[in-house]
C-alpha positions, 0 to 999 in steps of 0.5 A: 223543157225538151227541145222540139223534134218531129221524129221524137214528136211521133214517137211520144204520140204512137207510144202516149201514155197517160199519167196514173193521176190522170187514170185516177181523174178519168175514174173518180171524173167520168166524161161523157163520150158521144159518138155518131156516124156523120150527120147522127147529131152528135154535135146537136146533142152536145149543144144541147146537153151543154144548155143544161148547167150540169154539164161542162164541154171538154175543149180540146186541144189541136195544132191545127188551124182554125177554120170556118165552120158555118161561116164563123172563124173557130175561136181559141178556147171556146172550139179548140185550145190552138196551139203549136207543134212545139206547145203540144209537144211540151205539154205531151212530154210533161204528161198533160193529156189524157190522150193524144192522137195525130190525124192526116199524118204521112211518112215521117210527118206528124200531120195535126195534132189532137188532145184532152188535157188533164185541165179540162177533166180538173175544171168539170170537177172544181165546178161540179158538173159532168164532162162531155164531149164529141168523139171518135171510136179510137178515143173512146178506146182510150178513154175505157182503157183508163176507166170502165166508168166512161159513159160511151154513147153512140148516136144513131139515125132513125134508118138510112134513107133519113140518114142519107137525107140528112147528110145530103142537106150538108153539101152544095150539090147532089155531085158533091154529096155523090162525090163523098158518099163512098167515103162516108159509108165505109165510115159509117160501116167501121164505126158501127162495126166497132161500136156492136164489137164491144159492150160498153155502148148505149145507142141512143135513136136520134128521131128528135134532138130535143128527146135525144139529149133528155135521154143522154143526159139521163144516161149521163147522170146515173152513170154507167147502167144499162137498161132494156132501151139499151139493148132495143137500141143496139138492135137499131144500130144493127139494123143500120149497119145492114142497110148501110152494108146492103147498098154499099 
């Protein structure tokens, strides 16, 4: 087992890469990758996708601390698998994930910790059921770069004034929301920018949360296939973006 090193530990994130088992396993085990601009809901149609039996999460794991979120503590194994610097930094060194990224980093500091375990992706094959999970656009770059046969879907807002509704509904105060929104919409603008750059997106409008997790569970299950809604809910997607840019 090698020794922990915070210079070798950046070094194994920033040149990471996966196993050729874990290649073959993303290819004959496709997740389900779904990907939103804050507040979308993409969140909601993982909870609800996961309501079904055909579907299992992907929990991944983080060095991080848990935190409060809605007022409950994070649990070990059920949010994330939360683990040491140095418990990650083995698992990286034995090639365990899939991929592995750090966020929050500076300067010669490795900053928290994230990955999808090999595990994972093993446990939604021995029980039958198709992987899923919630992430970020970086991630599903990783992911397609080990198999085309990633399922990307990217949740959209119905327009921006309902987006920004929603969004606004999640802080204290109009001042924190203002306080936020600059941040958010550049955000949103580089996610959506990334998204319409590359084809292998299906957008999915979420007007009802219920609708939109019966159309990415239908998408989820015949697998990587376009149809017309597709290229209906690109133009979407497009539309947002230049409302987004137009008041930015």
């Amino acid at each position: 087992m090698p020794e922990f090193n915070e210079q070798d530990f950046i070094s194994l994130i920033n040149n990471y890469e996966a196993s050729e088992y874990a290649r073959e396993l993303v290819d004959a085990v496709p997740p389900t990758l779904l990907v939103g601009i804050t507040g979308a809901g993409k969140d909601s149609t993982k909870n609800e996708l996961l309501k079904s039996n055909d579907f299992s999460e992907i929990v991944s794991h983080t060095t991080r601390r848990p935190r409060f979120n809605n007022g409950e503590l994070e649990r070990d194994g059920v949010h994330y698998h939360f683990v040491s610097p140095a418990e990650m930094y083995n698992l990286a060194s034995a090639h365990k994930f899939i991929e592995i990224k750090h966020v929050h980093a500076s300067e010669g500091r490795v900053g928290d910790v994230y990955g999808t375990s090999v595990a994972e992706l093993e446990r939604a094959r021995s029980l039958g059921k198709i992987a899923v999970t919630d992430i970020d656009v970086q991630g599903v770059r990783e992911y397609k770069n080990l198999s085309h046969k990633t399922v990307a879907i990217f949740i959209l807002p119905p327009d921006y004034e309902t987006w920004r509704e929603r969004l606004a509904k999640r802080y204290e105060s109009q001042a924190a929301f203002d306080a936020e929104w600059p941040k958010r919409s550049r955000s949103a603008i580089a996610e959506l920018n990334e998204a319409l750059s590359v084809p292998y997106y299906h957008f999915i409008i979420n007007r009802e949360i219920e609708h939109t997790a019966k159309v990415a569970g239908e998408i989820a299950r015949r697998g990587d296939v376009f149809k017309r809604a597709d290229d209906e809910a690109r133009l979407a997607a497009r539309d947002l973006l230049e409302s987004i840019l137009a008041q930015h």
